[in-house]
VOBA-1610 file (N, C-alpha, C; in pm, whole numbers, padded with zeros to 5 digits, always signed):
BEGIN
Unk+12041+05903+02719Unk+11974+05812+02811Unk+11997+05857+02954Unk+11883+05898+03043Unk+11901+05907+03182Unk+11934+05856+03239Unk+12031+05846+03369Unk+12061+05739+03452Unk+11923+05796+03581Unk+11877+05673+03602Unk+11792+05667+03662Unk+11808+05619+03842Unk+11822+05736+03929Unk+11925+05708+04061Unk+11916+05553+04147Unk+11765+05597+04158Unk+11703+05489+04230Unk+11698+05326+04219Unk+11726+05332+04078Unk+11714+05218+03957Unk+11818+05085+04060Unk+11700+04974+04056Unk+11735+04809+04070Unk+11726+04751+03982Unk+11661+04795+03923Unk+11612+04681+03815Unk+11643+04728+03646Unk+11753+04639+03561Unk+11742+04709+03434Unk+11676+04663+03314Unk+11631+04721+03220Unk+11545+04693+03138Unk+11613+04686+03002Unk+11564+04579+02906Unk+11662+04574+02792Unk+11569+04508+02644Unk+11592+04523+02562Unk+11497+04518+02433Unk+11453+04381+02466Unk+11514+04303+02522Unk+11490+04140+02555Unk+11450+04126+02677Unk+11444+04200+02761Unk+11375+04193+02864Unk+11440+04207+02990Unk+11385+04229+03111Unk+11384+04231+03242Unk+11404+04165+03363Unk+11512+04138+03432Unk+11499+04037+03562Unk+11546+04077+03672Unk+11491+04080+03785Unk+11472+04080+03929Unk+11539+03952+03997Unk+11584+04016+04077Unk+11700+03944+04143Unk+11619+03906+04343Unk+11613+03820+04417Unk+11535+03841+04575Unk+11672+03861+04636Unk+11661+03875+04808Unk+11753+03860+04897Unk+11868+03899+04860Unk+11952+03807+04809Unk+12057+03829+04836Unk+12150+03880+04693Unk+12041+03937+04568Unk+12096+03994+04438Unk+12032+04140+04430Unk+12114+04174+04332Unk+12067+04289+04259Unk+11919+04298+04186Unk+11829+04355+04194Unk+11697+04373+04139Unk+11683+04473+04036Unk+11687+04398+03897Unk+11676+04492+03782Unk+11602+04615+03745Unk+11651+04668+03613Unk+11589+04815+03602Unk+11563+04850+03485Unk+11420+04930+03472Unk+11444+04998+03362Unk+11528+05096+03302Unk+11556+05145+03201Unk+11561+05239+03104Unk+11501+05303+03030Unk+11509+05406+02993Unk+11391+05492+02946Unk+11439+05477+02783Unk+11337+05466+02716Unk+11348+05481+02554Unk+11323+05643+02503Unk+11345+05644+02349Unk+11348+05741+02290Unk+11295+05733+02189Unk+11203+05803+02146Unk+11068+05814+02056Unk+11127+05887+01964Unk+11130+05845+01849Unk+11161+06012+01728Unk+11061+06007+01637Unk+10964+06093+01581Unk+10873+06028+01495Unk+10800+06202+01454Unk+10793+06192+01352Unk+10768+06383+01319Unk+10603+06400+01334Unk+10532+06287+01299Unk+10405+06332+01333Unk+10330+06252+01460Unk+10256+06327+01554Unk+10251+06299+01667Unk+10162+06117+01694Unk+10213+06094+01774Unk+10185+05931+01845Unk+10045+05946+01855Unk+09963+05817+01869Unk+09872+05781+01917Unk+09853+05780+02065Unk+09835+05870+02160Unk+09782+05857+02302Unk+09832+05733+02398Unk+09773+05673+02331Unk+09703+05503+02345Unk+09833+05420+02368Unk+09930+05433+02250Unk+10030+05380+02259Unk+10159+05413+02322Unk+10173+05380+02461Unk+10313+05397+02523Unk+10400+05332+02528Unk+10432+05201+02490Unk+10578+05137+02441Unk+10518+05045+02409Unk+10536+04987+02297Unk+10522+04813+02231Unk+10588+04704+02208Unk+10588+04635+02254Unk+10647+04499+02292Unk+10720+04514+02103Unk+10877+04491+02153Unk+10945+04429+02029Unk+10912+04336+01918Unk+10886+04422+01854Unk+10806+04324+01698Unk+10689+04327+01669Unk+10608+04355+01764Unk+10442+04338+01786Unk+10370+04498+01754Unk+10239+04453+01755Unk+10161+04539+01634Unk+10070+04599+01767Unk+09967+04719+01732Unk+09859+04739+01799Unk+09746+04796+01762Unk+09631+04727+01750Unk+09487+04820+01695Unk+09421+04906+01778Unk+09396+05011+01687Unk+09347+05074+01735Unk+09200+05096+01632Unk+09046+05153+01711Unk+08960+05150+01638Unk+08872+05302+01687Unk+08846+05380+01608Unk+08809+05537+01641Unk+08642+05498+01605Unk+08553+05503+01697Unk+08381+05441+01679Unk+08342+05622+01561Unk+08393+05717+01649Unk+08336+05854+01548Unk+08386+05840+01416Unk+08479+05818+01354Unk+08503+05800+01238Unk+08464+05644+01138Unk+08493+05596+01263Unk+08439+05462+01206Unk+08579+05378+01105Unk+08726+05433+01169Unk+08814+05388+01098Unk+08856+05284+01201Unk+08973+05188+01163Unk+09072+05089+01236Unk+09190+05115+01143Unk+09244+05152+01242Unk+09436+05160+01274Unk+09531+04994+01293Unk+09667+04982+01255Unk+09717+04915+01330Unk+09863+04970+01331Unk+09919+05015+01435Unk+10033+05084+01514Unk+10138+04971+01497Unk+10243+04969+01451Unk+10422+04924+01476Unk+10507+04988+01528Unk+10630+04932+01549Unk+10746+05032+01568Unk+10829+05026+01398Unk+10903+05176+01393Unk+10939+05202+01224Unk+11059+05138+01276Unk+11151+05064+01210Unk+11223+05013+01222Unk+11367+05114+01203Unk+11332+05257+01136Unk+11451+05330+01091Unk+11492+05442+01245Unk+11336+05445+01288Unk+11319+05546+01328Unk+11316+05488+01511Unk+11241+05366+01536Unk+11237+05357+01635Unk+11069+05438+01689Unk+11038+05484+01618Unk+10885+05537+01663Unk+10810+05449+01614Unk+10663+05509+01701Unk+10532+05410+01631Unk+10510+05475+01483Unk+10460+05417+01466Unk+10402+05437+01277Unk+10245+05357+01258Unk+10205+05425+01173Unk+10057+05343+01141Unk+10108+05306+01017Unk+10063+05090+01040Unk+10060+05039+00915Unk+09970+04977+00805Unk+09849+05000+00886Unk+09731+04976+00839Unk+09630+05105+00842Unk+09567+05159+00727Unk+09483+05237+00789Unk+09288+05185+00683Unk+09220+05173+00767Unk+09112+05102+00673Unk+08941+05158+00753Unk+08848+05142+00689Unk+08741+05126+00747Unk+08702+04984+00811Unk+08589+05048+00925Unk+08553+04941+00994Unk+08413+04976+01058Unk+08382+04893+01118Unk+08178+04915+01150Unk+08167+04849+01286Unk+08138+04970+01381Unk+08145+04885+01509Unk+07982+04911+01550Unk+07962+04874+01682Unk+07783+04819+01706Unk+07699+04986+01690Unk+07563+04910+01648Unk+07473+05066+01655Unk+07432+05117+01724Unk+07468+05080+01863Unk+07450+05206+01962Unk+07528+05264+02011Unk+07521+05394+01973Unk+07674+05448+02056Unk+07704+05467+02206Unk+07788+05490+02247Unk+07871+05469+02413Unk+07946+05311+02411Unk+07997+05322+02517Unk+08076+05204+02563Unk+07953+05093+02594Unk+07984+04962+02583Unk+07877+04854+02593Unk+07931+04843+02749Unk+07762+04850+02829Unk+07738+04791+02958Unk+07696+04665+02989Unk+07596+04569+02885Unk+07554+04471+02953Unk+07509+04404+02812Unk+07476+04303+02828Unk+07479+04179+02730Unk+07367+04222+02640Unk+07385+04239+02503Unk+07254+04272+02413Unk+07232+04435+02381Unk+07311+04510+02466Unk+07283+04655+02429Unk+07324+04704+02290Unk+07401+04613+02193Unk+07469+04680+02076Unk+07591+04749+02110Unk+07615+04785+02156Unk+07730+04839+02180Unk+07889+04768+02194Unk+07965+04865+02173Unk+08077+04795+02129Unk+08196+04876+02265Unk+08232+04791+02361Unk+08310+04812+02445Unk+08411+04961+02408Unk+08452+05023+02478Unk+08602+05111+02500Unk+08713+05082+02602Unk+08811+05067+02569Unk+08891+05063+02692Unk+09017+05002+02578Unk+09152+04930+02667Unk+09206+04824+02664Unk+09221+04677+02672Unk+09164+04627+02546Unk+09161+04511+02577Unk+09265+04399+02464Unk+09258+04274+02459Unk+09373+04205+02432Unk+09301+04120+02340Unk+09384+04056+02218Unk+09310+03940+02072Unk+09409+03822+02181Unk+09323+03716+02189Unk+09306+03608+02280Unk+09318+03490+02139Unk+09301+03499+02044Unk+09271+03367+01961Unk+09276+03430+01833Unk+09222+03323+01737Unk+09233+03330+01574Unk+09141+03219+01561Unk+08994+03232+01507Unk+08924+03115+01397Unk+08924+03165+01263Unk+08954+03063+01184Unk+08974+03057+01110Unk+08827+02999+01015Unk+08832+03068+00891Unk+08691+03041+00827Unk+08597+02915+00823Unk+08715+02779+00845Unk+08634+02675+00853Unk+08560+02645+00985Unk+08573+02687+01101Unk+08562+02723+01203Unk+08412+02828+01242Unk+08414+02919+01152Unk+08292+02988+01131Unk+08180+02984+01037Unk+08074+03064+01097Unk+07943+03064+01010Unk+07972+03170+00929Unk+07905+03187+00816Unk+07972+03303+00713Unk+07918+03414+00796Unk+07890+03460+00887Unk+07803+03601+00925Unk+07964+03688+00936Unk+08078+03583+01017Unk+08174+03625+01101Unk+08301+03640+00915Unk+08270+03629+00809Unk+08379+03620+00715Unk+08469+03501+00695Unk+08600+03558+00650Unk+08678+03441+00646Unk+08764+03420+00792Unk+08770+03518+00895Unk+08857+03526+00989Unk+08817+03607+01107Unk+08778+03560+01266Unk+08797+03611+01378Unk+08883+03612+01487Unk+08888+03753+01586Unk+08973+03709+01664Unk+08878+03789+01748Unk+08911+03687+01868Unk+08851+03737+01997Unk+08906+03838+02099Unk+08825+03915+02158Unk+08930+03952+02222Unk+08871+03988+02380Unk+08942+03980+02489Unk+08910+03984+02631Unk+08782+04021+02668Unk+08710+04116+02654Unk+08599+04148+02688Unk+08507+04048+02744Unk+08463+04032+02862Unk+08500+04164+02979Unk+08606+04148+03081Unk+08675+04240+03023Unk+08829+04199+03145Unk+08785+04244+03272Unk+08948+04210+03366Unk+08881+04200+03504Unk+08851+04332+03546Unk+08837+04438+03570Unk+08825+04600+03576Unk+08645+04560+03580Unk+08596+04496+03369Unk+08486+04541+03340Unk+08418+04442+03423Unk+08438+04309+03465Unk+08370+04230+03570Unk+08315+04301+03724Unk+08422+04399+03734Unk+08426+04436+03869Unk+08309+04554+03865Unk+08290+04611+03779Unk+08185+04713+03737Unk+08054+04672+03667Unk+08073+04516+03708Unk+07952+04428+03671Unk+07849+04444+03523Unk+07985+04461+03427Unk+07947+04461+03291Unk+07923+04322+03227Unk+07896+04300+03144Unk+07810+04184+03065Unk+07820+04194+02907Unk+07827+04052+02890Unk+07838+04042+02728Unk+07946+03974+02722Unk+07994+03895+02603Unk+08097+03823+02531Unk+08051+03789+02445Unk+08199+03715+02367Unk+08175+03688+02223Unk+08228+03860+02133Unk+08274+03914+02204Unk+08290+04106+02094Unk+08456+04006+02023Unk+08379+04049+01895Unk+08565+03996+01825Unk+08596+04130+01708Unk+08674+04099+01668Unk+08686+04158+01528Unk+08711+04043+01414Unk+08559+04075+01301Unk+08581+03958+01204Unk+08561+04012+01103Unk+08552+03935+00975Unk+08494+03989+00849Unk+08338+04008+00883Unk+08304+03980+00710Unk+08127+03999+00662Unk+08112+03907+00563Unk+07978+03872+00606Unk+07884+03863+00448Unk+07816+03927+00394Unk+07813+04105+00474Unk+07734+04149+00385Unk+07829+04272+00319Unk+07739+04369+00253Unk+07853+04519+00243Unk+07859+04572+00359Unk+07979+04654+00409Unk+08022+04688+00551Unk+07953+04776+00536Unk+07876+04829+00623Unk+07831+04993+00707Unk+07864+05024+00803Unk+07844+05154+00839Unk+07918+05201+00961Unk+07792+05129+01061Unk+07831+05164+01189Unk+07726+05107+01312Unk+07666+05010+01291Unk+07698+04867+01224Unk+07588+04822+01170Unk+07636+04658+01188Unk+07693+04687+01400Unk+07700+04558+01400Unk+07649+04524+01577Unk+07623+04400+01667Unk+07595+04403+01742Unk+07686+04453+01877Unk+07807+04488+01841Unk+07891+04530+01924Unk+08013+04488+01930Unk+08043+04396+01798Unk+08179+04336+01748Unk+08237+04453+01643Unk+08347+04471+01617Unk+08432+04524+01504Unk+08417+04459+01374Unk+08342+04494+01286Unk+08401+04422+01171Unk+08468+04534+01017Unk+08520+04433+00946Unk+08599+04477+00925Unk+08557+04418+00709Unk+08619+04469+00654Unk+08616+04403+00465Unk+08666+04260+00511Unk+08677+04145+00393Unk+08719+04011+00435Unk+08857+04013+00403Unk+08919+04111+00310Unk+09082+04135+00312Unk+09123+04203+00422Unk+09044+04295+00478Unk+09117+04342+00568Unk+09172+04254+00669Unk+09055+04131+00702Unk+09075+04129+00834Unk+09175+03968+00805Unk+09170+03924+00688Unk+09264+03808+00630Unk+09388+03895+00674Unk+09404+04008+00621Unk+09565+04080+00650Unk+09585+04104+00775Unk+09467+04118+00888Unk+09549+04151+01024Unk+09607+04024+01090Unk+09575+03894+01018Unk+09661+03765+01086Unk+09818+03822+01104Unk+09888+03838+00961Unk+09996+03911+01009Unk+10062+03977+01089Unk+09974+04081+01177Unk+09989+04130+01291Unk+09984+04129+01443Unk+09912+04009+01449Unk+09866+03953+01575Unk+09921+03839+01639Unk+09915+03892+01772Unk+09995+03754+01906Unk+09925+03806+01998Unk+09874+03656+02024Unk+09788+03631+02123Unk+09840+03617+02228Unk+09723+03735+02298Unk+09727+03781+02441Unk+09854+03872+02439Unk+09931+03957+02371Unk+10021+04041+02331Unk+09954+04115+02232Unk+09921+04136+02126Unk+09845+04228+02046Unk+09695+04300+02151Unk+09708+04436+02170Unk+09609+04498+02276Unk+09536+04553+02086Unk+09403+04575+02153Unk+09314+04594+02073Unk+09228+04735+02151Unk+09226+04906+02118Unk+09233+05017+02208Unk+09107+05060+02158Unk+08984+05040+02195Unk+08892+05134+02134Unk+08824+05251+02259Unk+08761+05375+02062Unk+08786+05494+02180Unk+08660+05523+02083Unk+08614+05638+02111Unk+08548+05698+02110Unk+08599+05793+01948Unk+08672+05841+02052Unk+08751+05973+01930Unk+08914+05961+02004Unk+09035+05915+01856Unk+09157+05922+01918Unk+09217+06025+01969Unk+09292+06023+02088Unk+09398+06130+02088Unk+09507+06110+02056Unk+09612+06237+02054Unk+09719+06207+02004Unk+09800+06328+02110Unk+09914+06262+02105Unk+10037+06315+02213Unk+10166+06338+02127Unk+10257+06434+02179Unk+10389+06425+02149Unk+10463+06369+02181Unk+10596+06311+02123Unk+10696+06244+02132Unk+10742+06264+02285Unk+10759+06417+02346Unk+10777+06404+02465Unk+10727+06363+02548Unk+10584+06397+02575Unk+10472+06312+02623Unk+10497+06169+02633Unk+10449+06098+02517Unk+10512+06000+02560Unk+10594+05890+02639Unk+10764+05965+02615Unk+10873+05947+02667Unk+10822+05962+02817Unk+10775+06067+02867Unk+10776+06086+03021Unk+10653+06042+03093Unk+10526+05930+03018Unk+10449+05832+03053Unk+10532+05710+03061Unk+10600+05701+02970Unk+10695+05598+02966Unk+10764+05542+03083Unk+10817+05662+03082Unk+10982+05674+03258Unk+10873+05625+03316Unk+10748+05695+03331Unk+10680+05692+03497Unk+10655+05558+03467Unk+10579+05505+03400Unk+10525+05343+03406Unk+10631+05262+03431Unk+10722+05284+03359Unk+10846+05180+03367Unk+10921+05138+03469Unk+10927+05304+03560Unk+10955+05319+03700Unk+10896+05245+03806Unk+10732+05224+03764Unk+10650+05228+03827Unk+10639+05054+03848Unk+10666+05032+03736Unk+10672+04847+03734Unk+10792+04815+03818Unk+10890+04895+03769Unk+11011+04835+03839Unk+10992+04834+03988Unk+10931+04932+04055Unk+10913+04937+04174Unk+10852+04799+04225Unk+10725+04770+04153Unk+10663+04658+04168Unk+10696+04516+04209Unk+10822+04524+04100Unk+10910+04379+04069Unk+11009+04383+04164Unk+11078+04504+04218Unk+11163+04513+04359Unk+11052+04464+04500Unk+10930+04529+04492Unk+10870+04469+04628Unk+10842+04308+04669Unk+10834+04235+04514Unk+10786+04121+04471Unk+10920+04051+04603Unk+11034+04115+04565Unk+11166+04012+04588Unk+11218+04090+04724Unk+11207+04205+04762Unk+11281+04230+04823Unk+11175+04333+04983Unk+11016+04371+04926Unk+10993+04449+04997Unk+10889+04388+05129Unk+10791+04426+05181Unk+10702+04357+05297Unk+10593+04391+05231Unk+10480+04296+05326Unk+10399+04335+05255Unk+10289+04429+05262Unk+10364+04503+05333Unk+10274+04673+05382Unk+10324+04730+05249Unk+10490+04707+05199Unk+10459+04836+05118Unk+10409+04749+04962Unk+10379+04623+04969Unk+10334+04543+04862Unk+10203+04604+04857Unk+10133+04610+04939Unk+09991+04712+04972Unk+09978+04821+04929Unk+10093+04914+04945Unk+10111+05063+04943Unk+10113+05075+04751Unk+10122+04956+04714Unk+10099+05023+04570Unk+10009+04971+04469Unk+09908+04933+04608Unk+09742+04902+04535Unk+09682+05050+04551Unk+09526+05053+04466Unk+09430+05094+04522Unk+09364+05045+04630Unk+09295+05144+04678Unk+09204+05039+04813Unk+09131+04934+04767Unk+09082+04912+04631Unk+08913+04850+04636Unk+09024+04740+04550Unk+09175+04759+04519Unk+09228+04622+04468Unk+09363+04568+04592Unk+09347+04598+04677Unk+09435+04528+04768Unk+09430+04370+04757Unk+09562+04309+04727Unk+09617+04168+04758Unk+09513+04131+04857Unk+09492+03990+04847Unk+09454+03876+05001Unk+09624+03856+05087Unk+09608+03946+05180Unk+09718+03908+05283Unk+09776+03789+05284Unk+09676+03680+05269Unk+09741+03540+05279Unk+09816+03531+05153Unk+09775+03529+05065Unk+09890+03542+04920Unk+09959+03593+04958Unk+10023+03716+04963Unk+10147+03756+05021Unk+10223+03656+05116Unk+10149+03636+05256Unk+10253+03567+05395Unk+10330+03418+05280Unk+10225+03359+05221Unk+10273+03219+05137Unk+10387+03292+05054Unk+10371+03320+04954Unk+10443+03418+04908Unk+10578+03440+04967Unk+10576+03545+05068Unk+10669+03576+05131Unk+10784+03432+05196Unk+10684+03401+05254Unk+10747+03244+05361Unk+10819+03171+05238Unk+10802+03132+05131Unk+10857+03073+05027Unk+10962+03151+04967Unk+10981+03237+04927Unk+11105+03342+04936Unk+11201+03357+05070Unk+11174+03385+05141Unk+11230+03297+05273Unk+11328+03153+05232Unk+11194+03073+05230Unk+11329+02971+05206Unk+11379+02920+05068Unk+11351+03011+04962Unk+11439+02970+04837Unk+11572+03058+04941Unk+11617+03166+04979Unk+11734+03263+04997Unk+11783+03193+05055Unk+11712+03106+05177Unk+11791+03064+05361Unk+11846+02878+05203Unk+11770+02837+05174Unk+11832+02733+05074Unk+11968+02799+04933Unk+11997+02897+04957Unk+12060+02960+04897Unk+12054+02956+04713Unk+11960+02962+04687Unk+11861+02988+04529Unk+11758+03068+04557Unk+11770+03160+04586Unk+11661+03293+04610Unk+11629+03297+04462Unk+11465+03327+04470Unk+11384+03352+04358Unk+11423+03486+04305Unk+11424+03431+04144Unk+11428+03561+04052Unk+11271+03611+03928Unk+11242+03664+03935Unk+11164+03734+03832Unk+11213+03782+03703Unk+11190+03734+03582Unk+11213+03796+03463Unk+11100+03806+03385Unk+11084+03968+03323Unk+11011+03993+03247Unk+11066+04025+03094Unk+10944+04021+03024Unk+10965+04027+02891Unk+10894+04079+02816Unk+10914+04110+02673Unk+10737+04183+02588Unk+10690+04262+02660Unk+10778+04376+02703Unk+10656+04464+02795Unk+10601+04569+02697Unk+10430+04549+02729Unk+10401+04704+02641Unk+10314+04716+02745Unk+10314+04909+02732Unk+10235+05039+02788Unk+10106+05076+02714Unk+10005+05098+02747Unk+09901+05097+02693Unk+09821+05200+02770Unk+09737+05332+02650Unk+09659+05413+02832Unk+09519+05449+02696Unk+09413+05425+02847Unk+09308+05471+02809Unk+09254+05576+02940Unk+09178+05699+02896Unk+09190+05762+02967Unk+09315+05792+03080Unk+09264+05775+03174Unk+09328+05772+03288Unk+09377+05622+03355Unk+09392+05561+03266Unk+09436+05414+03301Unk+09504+05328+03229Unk+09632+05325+03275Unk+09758+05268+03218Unk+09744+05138+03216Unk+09772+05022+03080Unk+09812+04862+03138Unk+09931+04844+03079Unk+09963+04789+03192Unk+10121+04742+03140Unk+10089+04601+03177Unk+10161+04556+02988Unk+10136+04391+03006Unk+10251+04314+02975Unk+10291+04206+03065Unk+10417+04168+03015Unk+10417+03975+03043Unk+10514+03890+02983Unk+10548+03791+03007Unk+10604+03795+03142Unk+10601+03699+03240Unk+10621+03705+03352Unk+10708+03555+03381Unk+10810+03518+03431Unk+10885+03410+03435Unk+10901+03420+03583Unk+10936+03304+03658Unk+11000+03299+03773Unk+11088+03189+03758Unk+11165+03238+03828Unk+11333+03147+03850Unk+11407+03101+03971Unk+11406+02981+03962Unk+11513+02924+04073Unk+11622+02846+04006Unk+11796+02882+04058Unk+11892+02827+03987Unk+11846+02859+03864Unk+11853+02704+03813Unk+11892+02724+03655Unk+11715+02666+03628Unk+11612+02670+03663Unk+11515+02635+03655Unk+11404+02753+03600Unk+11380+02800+03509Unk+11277+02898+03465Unk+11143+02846+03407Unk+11042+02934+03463Unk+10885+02909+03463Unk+10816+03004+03396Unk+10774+03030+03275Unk+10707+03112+03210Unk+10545+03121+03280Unk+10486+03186+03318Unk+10324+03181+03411Unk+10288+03216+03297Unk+10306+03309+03216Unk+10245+03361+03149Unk+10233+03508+03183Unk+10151+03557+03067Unk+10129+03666+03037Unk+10019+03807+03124Unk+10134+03847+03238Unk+10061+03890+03332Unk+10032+04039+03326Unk+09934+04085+03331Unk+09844+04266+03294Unk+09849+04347+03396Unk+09894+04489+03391Unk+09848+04557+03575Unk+09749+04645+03501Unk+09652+04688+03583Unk+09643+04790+03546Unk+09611+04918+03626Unk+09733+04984+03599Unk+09754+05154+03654Unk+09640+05254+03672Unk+09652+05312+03737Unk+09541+05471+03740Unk+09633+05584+03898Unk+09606+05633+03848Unk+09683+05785+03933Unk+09584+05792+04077Unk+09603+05783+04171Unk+09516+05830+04266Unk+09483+05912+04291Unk+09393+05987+04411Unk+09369+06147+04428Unk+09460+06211+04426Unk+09596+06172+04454Unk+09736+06272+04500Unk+09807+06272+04353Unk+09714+06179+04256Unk+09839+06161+04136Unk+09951+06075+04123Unk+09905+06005+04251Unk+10046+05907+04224Unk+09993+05765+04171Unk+10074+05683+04097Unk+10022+05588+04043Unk+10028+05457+04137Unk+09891+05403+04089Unk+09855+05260+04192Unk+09801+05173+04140Unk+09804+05042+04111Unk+09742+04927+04079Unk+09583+04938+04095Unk+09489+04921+04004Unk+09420+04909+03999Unk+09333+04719+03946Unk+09453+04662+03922Unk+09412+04552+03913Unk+09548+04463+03833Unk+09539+04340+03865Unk+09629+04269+03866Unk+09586+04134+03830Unk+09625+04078+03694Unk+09605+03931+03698Unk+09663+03908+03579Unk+09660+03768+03490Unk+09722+03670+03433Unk+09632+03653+03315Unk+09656+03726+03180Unk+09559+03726+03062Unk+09516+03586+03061Unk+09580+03441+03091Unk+09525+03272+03061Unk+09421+03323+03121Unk+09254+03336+03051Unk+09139+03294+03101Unk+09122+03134+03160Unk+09189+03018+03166Unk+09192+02931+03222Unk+09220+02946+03353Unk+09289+03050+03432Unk+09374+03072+03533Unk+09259+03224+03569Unk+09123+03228+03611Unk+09118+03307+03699Unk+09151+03361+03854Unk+09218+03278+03930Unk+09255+03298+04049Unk+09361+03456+04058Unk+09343+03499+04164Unk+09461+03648+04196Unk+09583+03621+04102Unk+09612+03693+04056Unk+09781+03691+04029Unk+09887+03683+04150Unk+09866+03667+04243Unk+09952+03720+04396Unk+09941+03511+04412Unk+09838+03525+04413Unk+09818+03359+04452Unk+09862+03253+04392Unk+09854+03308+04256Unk+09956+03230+04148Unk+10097+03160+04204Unk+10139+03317+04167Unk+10280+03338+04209Unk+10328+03247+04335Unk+10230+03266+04451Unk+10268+03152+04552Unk+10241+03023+04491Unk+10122+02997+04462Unk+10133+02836+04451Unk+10277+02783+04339Unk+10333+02886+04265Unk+10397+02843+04156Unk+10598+02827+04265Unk+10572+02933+04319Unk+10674+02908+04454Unk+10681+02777+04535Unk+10602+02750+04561Unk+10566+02627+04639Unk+10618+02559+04580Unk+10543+02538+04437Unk+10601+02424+04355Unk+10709+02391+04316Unk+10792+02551+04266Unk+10962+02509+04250Unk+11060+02423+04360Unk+11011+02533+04454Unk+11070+02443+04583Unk+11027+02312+04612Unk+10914+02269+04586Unk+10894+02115+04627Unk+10919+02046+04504Unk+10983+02072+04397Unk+11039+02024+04287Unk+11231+01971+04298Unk+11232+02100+04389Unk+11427+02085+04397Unk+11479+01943+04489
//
């Protein structure tokens, strides 16, 4: 295990916490992959216990990824056919057939009484169109992965996943909502164990940095680790800030703890998604389940490309959250 110089913040199978003002600000650690045949791309660390699909449109198969419990690597524990929409490419806009690519997240579970037989005995929904695909003014909902009523074929759906009616009865087992990421591609890649490991460091690094500016940095360099076209609203920050202020000067400076973190990359774009808590004293606030998502800039260095809070109930900034939820502890004490 590296000691990591820079390191505030430490990271632990149970999770993560950040310390403001006047503490120590936690850290990751880097994990260790052992696994003889090479990883899925896609998958860069998975939340303890939790599963991940993956769905290849050229082959027309669905995956679902664990950690081996002997080994500590991913492993495939599902491997099955599946039939995604009949037009091929990534889906742009509402009605094209097509069946999204990227990173996205199973949000729910209906259950057969719940559905019309088209959908089987079992659906799950999942994000589409997250905030990235909003911003690129894509269209469509409703993409799940469900059963059938009819015989499965390949391409031979409107742009949902489906799946046999056992199959998709068996992926209940595997799934937590808004924690189970759902990765579709085109055609998978696959990486080595080292690989891996050293997407890993960098993301992990890369959060930690994040969760130190949250508590301890300004908000120029809170800026410095957006993209341009996703920069914070300044005012979230000053609220923000001013409320950290006076949890420290009240001597209960706010803490951050994270949890369930998993790494996730498509193309060139990392999400790291994790449980997100904030803390005063002995007072802890679960927000929920908050997403970044990464991309390398022209220089290669990695920057936020977007930031928010998987609760579709809760579209507001993630930055804004965070303040109003500040506010509130303090006008609670």
């Amino acid at each position: 295990m590296k000691t990591m110089i820079w390191c505030l913040v430490w990271w632990l199978t149970w999770g993560m916490t950040a310390q403001s003002e006047t503490g120590p600000v936690p850290v990751l650690s880097e994990s260790t992959f052992v696994q003889s045949m090479p990883f899925p791309a896609a998958v860069i660390l998975l939340p303890p216990g939790e599963h991940a699909v993956l769905v290849e449109k050229q082959t027309q198969r669905f995956y679902v990824y664990g950690t081996d419990p002997v080994t500590g690597g991913v492993t495939r524990v599902v491997d099955t056919a599946c039939s995604t929409g009949e037009m091929p490419g990534p889906k742009q806009v509402e009605g094209d057939k097509k069946t999204p690519e990227g990173i996205y997240f199973l949000i729910d579970e209906h259950l057969e009484k719940d559905l019309t037989p088209t959908y089987g005995p079992r659906a799950f929904p999942t994000d589409y169109p997250h905030l990235l695909d909003r911003r690129q003014k894509k269209t469509g909902y409703a993409i799940w992965i469900h059963g059938t009523d009819k015989p499965l074929k390949p391409r031979d759906t409107n742009g949902c996943v489906a799946l046999e009616n056992a199959d998709v009865l068996r992926l209940s087992g595997y799934v937590t909502r808004y924690v189970t990421p759902v990765i579709i591609q085109e055609t998978i890649q696959y990486a080595d164990p080292e690989t891996i490991a050293t997407q890993e460091t960098e993301v992990t690094r890369f959060v930690a940095r994040w969760l130190r500016t949250h508590l301890t940095g300004t908000g120029r360099e809170f800026d410095a680790l957006h993209l341009p076209a996703s920069l914070p609203d300044n005012r979230d920050w000053e609220i923000w800030a001013y409320h950290r202020r006076l949890a420290a000067q009240a001597g209960e400076p706010f803490r951050i703890q994270i949890s369930q973190l998993g790494i996730f990359q498509y193309q060139d774009m990392y999400v790291a998604a994790m449980d997100f808590e904030l803390i005063q004293g002995q007072v802890h606030h679960l927000m929920g389940r908050r997403r970044l998502f990464i991309q390398p800039d022209d220089l290669g260095t990695l920057r936020i490309a977007g930031d928010d809070f998987q609760d579709l109930d809760r579209p507001r900034p993630a930055l804004a959250l965070l303040a109003a939820e500040a506010k509130r502890l303090l006008g609670s004490r």
